[in-house]
PAKE-732329 format. One record per residue: x, y, z of N, C-alpha, C in turn; residue in three letters. Coordinates in pm, whole numbers. Example, Ala and Ser with C-alpha at 12.3 -4.5 7.8 and 13.67 -1.06 7.14 Angstrom:
BEGIN
+--------+--------+--------+--------+--------+--------+--------+--------+--------+-----+
!   n_xx !   n_yy !   n_zz !  ca_xx !  ca_yy !  ca_zz !   c_xx !   c_yy !   c_zz !   r !
+--------+--------+--------+--------+--------+--------+--------+--------+--------+-----+
!   1319 !   -569 !    780 !   1230 !   -450 !    780 !   1320 !   -330 !    780 ! Ala !
!   1285 !   -225 !    708 !   1367 !   -106 !    714 !   1290 !      3 !    787 ! Ser !
+--------+--------+--------+--------+--------+--------+--------+--------+--------+-----+
// end
This chain:
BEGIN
+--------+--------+--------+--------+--------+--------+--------+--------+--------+-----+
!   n_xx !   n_yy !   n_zz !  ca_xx !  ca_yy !  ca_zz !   c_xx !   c_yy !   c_zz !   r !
+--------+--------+--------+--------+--------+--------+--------+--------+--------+-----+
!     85 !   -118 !      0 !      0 !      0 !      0 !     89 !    124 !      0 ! Unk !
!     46 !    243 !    -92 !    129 !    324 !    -71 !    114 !    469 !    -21 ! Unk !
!    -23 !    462 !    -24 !    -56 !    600 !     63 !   -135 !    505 !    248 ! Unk !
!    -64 !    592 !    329 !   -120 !    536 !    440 !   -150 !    618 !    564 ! Unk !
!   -210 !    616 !    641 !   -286 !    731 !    729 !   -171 !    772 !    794 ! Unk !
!   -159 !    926 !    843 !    -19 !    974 !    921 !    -92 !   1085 !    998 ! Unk !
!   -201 !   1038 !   1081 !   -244 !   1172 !   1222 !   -377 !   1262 !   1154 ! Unk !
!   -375 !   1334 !   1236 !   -505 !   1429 !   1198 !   -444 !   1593 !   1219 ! Unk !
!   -493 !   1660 !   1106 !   -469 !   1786 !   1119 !   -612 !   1873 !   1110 ! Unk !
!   -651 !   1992 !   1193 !   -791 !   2056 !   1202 !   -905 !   1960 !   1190 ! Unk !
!   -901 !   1782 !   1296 !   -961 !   1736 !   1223 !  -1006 !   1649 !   1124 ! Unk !
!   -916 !   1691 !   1047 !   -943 !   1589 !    914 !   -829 !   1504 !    923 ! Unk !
!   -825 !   1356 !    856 !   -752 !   1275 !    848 !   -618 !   1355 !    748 ! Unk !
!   -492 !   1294 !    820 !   -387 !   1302 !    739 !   -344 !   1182 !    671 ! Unk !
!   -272 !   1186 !    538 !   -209 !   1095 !    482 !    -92 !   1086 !    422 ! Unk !
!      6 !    998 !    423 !    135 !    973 !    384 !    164 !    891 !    223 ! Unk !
!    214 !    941 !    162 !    254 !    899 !     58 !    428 !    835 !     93 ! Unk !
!    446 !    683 !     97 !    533 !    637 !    125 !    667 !    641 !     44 ! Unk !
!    621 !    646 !    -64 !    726 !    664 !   -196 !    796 !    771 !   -203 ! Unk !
!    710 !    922 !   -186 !    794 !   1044 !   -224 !    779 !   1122 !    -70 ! Unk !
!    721 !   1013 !     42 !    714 !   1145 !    174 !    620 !   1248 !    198 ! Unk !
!    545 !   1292 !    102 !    437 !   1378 !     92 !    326 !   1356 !    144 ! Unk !
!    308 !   1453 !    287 !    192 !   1439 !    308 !     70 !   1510 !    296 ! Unk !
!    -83 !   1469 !    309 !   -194 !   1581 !    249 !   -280 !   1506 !    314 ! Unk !
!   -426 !   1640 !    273 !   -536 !   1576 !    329 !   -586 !   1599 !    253 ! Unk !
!   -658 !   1480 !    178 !   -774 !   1442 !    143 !   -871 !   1600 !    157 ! Unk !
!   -918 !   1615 !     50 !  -1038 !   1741 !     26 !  -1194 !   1651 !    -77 ! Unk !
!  -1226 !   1622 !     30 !  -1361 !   1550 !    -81 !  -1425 !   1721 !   -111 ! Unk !
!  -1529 !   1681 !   -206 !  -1581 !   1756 !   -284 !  -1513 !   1937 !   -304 ! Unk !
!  -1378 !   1918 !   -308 !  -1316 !   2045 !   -361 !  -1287 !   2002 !   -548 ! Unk !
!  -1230 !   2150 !   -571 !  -1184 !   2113 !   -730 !  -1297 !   2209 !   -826 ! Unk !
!  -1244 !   2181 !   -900 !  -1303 !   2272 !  -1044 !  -1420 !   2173 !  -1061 ! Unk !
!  -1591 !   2288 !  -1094 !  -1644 !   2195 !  -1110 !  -1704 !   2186 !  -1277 ! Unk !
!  -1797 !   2078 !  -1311 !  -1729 !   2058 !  -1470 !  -1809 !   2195 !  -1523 ! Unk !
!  -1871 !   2304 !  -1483 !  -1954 !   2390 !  -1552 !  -1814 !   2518 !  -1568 ! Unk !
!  -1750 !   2519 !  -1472 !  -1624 !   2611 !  -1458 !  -1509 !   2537 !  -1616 ! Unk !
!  -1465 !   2412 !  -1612 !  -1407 !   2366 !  -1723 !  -1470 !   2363 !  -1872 ! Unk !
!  -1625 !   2339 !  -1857 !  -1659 !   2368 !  -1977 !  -1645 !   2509 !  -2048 ! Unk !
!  -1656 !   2614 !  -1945 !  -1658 !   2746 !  -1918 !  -1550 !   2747 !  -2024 ! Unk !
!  -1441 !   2741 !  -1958 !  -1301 !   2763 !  -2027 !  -1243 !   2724 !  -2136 ! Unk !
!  -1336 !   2568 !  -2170 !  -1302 !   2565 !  -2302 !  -1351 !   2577 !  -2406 ! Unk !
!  -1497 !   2636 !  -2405 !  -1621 !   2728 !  -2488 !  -1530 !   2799 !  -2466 ! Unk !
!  -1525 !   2927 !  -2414 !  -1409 !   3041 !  -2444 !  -1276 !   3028 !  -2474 ! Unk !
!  -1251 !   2943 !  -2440 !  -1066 !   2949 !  -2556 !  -1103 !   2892 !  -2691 ! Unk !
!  -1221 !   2823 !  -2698 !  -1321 !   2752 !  -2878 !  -1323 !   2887 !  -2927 ! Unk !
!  -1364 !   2986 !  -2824 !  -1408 !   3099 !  -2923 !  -1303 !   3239 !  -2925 ! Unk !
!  -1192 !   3231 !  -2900 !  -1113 !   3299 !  -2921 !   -986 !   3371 !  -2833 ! Unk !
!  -1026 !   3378 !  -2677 !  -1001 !   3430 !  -2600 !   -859 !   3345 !  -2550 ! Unk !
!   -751 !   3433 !  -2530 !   -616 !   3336 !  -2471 !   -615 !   3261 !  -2330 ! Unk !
!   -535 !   3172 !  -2331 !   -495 !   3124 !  -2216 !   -531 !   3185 !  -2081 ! Unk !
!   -436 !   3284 !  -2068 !   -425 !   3352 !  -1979 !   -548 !   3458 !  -1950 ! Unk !
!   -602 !   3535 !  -2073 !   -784 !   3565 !  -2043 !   -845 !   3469 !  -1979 ! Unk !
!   -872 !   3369 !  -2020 !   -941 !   3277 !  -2009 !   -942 !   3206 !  -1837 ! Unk !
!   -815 !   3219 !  -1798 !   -752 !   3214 !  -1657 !   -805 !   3322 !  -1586 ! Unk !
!   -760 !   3425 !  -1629 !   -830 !   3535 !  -1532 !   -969 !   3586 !  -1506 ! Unk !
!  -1022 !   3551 !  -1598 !  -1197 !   3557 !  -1616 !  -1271 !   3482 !  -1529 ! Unk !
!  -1194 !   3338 !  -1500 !  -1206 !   3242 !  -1391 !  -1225 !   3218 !  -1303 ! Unk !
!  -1094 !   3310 !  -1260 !  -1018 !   3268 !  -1155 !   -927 !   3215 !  -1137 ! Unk !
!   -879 !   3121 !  -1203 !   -808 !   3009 !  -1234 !   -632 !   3065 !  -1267 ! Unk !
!   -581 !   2978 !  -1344 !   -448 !   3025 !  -1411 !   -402 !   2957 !  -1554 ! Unk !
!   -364 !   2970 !  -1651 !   -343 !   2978 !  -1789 !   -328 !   2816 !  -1782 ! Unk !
!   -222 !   2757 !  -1673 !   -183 !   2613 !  -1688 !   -294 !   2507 !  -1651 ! Unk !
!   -420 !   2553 !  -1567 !   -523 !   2470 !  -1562 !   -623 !   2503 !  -1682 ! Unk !
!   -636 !   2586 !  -1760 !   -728 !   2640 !  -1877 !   -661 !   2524 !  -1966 ! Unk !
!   -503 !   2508 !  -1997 !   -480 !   2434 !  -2094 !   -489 !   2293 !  -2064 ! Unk !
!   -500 !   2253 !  -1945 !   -505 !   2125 !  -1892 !   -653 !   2079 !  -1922 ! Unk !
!   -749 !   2164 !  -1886 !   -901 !   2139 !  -1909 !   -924 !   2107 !  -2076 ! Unk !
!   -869 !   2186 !  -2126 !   -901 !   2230 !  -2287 !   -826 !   2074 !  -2381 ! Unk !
!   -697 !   2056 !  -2299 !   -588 !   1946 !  -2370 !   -721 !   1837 !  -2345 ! Unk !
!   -734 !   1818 !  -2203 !   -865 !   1707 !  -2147 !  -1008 !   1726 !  -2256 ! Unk !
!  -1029 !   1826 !  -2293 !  -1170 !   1779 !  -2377 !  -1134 !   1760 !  -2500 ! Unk !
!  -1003 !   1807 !  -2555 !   -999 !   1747 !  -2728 !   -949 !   1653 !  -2724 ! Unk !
!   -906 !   1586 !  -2630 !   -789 !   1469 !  -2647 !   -938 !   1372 !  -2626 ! Unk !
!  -1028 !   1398 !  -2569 !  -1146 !   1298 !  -2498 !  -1274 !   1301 !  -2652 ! Unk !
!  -1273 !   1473 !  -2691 !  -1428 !   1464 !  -2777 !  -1362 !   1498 !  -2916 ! Unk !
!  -1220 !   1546 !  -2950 !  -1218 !   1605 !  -3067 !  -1094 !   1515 !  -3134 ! Unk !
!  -1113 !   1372 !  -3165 !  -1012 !   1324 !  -3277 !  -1002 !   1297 !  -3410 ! Unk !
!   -870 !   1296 !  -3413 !   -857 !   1314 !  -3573 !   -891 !   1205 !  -3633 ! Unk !
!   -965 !   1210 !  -3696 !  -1035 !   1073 !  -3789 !   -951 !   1057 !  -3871 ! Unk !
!   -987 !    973 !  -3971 !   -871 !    957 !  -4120 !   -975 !    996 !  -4167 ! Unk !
!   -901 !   1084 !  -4286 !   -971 !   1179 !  -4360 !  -1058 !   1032 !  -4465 ! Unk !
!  -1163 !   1058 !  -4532 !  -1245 !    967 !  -4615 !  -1229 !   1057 !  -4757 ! Unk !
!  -1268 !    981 !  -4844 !  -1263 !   1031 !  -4981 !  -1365 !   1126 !  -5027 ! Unk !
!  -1273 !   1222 !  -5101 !  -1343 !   1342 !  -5087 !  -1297 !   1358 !  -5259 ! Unk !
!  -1407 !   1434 !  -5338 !  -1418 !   1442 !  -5481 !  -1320 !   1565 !  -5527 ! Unk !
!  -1323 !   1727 !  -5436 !  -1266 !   1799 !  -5430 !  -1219 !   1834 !  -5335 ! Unk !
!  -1054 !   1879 !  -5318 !   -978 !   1939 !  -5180 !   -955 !   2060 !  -5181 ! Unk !
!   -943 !   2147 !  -5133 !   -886 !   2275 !  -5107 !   -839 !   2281 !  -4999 ! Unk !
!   -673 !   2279 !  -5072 !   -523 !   2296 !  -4910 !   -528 !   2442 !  -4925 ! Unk !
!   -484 !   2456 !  -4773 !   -444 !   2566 !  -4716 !   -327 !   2585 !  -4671 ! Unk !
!   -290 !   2669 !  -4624 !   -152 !   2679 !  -4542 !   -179 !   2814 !  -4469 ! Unk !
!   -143 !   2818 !  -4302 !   -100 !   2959 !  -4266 !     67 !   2926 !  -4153 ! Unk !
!    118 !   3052 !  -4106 !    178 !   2985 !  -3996 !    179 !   3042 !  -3911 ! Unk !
!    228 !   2993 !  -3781 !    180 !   3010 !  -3646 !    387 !   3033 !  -3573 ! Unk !
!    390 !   3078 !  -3467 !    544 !   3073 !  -3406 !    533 !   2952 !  -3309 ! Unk !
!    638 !   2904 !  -3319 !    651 !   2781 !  -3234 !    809 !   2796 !  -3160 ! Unk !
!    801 !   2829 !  -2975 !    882 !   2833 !  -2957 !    945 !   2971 !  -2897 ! Unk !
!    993 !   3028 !  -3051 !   1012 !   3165 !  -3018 !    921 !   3232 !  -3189 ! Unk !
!   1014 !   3361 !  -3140 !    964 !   3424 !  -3319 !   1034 !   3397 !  -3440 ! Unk !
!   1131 !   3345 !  -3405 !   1169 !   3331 !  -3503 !   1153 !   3214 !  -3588 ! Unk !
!   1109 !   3136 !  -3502 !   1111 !   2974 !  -3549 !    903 !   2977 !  -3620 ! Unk !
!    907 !   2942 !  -3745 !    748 !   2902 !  -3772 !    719 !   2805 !  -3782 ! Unk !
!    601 !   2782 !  -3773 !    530 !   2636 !  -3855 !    470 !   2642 !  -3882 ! Unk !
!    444 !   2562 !  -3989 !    303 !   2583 !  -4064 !    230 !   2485 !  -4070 ! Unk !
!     85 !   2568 !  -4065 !     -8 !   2439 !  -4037 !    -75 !   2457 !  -4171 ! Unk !
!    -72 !   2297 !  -4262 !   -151 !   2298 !  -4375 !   -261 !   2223 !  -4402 ! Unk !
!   -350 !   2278 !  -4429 !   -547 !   2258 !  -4419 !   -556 !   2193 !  -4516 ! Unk !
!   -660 !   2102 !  -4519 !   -743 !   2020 !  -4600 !   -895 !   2062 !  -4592 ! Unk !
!   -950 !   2104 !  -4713 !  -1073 !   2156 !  -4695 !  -1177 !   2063 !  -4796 ! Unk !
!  -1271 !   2008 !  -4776 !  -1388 !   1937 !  -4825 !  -1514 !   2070 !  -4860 ! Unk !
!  -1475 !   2087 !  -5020 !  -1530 !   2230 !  -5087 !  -1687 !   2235 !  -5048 ! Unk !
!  -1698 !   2072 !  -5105 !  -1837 !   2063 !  -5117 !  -1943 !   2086 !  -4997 ! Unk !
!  -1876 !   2027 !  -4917 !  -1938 !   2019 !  -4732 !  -1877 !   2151 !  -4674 ! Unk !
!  -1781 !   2207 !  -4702 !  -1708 !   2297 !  -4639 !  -1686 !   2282 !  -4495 ! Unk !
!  -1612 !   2147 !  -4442 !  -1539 !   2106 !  -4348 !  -1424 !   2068 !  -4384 ! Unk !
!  -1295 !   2078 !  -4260 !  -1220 !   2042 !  -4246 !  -1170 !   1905 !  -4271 ! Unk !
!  -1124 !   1840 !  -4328 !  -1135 !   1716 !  -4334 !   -977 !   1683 !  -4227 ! Unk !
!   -877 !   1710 !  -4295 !   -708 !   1719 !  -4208 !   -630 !   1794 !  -4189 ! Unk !
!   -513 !   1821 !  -4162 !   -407 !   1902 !  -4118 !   -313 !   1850 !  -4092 ! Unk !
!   -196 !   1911 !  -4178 !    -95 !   1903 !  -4076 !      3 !   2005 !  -4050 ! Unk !
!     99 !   1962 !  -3933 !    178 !   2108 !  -3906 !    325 !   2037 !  -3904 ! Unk !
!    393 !   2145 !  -3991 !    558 !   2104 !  -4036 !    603 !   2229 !  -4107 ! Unk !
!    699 !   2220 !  -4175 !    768 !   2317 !  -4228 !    668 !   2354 !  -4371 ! Unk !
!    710 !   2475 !  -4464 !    645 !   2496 !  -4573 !    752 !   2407 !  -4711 ! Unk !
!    724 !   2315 !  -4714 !    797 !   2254 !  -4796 !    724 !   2131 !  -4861 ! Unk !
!    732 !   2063 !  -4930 !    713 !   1935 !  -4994 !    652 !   1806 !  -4849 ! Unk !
!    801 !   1793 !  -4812 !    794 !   1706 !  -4707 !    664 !   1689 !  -4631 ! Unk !
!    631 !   1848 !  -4590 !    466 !   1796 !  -4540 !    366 !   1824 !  -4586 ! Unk !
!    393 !   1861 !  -4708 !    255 !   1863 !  -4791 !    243 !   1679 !  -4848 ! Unk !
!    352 !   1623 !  -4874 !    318 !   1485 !  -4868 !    280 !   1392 !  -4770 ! Unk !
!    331 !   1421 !  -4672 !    277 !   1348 !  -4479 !    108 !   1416 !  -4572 ! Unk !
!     71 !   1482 !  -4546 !    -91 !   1570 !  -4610 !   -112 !   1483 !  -4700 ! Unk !
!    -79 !   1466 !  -4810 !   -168 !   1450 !  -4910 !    -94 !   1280 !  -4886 ! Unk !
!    -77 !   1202 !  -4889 !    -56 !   1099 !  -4852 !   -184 !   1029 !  -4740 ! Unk !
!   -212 !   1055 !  -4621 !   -316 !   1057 !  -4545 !   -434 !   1060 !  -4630 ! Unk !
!   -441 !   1185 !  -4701 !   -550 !   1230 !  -4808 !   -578 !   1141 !  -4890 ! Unk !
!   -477 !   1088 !  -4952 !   -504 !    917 !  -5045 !   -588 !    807 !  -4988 ! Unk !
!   -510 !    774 !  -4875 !   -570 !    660 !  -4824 !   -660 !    733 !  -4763 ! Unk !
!   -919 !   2763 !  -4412 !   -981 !   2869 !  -4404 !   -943 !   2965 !  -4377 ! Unk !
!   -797 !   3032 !  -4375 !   -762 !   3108 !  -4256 !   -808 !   3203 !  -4204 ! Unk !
!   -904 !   3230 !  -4302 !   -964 !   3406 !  -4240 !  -1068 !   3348 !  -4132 ! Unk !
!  -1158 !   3230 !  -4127 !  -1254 !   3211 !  -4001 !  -1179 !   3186 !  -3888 ! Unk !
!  -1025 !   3073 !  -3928 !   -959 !   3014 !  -3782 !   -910 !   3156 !  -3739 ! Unk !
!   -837 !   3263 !  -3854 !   -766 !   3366 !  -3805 !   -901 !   3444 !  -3694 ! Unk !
!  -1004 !   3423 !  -3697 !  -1141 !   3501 !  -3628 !  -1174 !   3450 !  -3516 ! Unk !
!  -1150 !   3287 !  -3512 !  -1214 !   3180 !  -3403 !  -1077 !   3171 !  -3295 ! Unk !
!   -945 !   3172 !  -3386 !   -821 !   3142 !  -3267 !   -743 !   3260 !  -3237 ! Unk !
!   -754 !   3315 !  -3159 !   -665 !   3417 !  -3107 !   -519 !   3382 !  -3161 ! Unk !
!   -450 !   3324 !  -3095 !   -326 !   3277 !  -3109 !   -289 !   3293 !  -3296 ! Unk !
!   -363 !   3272 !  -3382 !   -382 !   3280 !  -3525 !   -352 !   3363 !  -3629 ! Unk !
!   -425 !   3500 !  -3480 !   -470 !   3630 !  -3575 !   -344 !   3718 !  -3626 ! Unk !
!   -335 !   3771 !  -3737 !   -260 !   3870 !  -3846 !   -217 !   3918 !  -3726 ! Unk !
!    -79 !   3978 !  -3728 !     25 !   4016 !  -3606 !     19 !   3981 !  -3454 ! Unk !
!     11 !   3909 !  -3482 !     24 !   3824 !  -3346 !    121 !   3825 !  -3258 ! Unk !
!    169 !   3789 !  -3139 !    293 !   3800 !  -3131 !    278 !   3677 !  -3037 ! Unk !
!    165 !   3582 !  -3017 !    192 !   3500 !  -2993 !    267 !   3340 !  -2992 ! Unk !
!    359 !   3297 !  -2914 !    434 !   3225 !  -2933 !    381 !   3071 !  -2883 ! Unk !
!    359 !   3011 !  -2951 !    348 !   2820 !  -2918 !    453 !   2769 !  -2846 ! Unk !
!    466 !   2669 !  -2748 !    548 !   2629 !  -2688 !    567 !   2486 !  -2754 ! Unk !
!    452 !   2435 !  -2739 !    383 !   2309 !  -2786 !    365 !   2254 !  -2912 ! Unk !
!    421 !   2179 !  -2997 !    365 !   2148 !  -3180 !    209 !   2032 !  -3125 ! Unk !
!    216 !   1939 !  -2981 !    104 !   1927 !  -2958 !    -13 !   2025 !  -2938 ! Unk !
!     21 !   2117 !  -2852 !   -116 !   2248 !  -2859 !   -143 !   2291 !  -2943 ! Unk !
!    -86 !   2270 !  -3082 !   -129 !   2351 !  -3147 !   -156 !   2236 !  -3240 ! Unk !
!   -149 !   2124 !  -3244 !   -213 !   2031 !  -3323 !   -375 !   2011 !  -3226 ! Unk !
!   -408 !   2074 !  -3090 !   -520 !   2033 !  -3006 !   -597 !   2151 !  -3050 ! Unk !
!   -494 !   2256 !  -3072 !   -570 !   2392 !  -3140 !   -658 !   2385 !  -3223 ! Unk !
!   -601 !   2315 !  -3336 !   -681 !   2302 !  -3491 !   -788 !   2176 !  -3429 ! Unk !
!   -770 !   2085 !  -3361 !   -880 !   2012 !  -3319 !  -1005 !   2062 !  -3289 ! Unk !
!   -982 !   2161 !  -3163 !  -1100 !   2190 !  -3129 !  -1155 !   2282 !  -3271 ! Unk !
!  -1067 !   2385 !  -3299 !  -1113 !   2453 !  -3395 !  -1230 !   2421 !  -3485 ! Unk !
!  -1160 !   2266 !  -3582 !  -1257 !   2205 !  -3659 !  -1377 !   2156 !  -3576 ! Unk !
!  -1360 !   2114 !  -3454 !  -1517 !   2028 !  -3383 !  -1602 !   2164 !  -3354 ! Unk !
!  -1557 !   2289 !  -3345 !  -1651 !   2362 !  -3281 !  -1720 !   2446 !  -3393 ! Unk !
!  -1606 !   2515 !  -3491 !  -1648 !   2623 !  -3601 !  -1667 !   2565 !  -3717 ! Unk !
!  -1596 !   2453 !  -3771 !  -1585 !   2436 !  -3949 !  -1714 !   2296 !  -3932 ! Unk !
!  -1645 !   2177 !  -3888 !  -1716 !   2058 !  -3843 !  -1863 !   2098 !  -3775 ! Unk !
!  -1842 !   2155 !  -3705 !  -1980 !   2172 !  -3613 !  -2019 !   2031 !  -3546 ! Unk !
!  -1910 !   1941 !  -3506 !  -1933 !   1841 !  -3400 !  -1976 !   1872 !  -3265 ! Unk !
!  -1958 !   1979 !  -3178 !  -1954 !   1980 !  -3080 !  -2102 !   1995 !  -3013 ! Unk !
!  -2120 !   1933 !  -2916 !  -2270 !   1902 !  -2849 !  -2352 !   2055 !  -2814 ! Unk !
!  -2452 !   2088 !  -2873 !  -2519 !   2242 !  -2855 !  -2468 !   2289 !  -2682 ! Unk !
!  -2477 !   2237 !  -2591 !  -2411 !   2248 !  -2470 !  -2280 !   2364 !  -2438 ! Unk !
!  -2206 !   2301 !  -2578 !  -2053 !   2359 !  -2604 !  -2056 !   2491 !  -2690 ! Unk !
!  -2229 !   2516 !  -2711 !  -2182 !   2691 !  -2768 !  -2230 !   2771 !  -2694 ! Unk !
!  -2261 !   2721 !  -2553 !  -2340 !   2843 !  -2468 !  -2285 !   2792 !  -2348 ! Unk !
!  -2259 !   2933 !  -2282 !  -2174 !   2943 !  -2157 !  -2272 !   2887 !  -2051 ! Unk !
!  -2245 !   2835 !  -1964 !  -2317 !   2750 !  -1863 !  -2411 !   2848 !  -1797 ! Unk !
!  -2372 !   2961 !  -1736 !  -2437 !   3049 !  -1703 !  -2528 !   3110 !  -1788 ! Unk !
!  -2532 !   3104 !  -1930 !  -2629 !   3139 !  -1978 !  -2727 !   3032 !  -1992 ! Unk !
!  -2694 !   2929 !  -1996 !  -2758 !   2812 !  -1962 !  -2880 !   2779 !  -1876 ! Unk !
!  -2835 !   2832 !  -1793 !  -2914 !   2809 !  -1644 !  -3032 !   2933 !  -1639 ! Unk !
!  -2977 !   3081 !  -1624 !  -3061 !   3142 !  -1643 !  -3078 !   3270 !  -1691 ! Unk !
!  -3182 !   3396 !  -1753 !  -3104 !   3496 !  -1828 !  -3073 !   3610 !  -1766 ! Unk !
!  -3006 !   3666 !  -1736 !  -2872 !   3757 !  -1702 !  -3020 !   3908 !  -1709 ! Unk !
!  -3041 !   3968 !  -1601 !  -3095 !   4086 !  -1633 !  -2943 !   4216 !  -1594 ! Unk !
!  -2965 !   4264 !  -1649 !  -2858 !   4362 !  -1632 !  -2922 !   4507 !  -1659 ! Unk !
!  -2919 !   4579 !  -1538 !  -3010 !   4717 !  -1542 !  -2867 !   4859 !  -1621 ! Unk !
+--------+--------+--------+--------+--------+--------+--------+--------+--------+-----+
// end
């Protein structure tokens, strides 16, 4: 066993973690609750940064991306693209890193349906327009509107080539796709009930 009881503090049971020494108490029903996480990731769907998105909260930028990584990794995956009669690629790029370093993320667009079908993100070269159109075998002006991080002078910097492959995820499930459950375009609070404001 590796967590095991170690005394009482105010009360509440204490506990020992044997492995690393750490001890804590147990907090039943504390934590973010899921109307606060959905919160955050309807608003970073719809444009607002990290760190907005944190402060609007309460919260802080590194639990916004933790919530947000948690719902595309859970509701928004990448399918294999299916056969499609007409494509329209895209390309924009994004900083990864610092400023100086780019990447580019290149779009697959399904004319007819006008969804997203794939993406990928790599250099502007051959190399990943074939990783792309290879997959493909077997928009920027809306994302530049829907993703902050996106928009014409930006000076935002990616740390992540995953976040920003979770980026274009949600992107497509919420704006191009329109997968996402009606739930996910209205803020919880508007949900519940309507806001009089004198």
């Amino acid at each position: 066993m590796r967590v095991v009881k170690s005394g009482h503090a105010r009360g509440r049971q204490r506990w020992l973690c044997r492995r690393c020494q750490y001890q804590f108490t147990r907090r039943d029903g504390y934590g973010t609750p899921d109307e606060v996480k959905q919160t955050a990731v309807t608003l970073y769907g719809f444009g607002l940064s990290l760190n907005a998105v944190g402060h609007l909260l309460g919260s802080c930028a590194q639990s916004v991306m933790r919530w947000v990584c948690s719902y595309v990794d859970h509701y928004c995956p990448k399918l294999e693209p299916e056969p499609v009669p007409i494509i329209k690629i895209d390309e924009m790029w994004h900083y990864l890193h610092r400023r100086t370093n780019r990447i580019w993320i290149w779009k697959a667009y399904d004319r007819e349906q006008d969804r997203l079908i794939d993406w990928e993100c790599g250099g502007r070269d051959e190399a990943t327009f074939r990783r792309l159109f290879t997959r493909l075998e077997r928009n920027n002006g809306r994302q530049r509107h829907w993703v902050a991080s996106c928009r014409r002078r930006s000076i935002v910097v990616s740390r992540s080539g995953a976040m920003i492959d979770r980026r274009m995820a949600l992107f497509a499930h919420l704006h191009v796709n329109r997968q996402a459950k009606p739930k996910m375009r209205r803020l919880p609070i508007a949900q519940k009930q309507h806001l009089n404001v004198s």
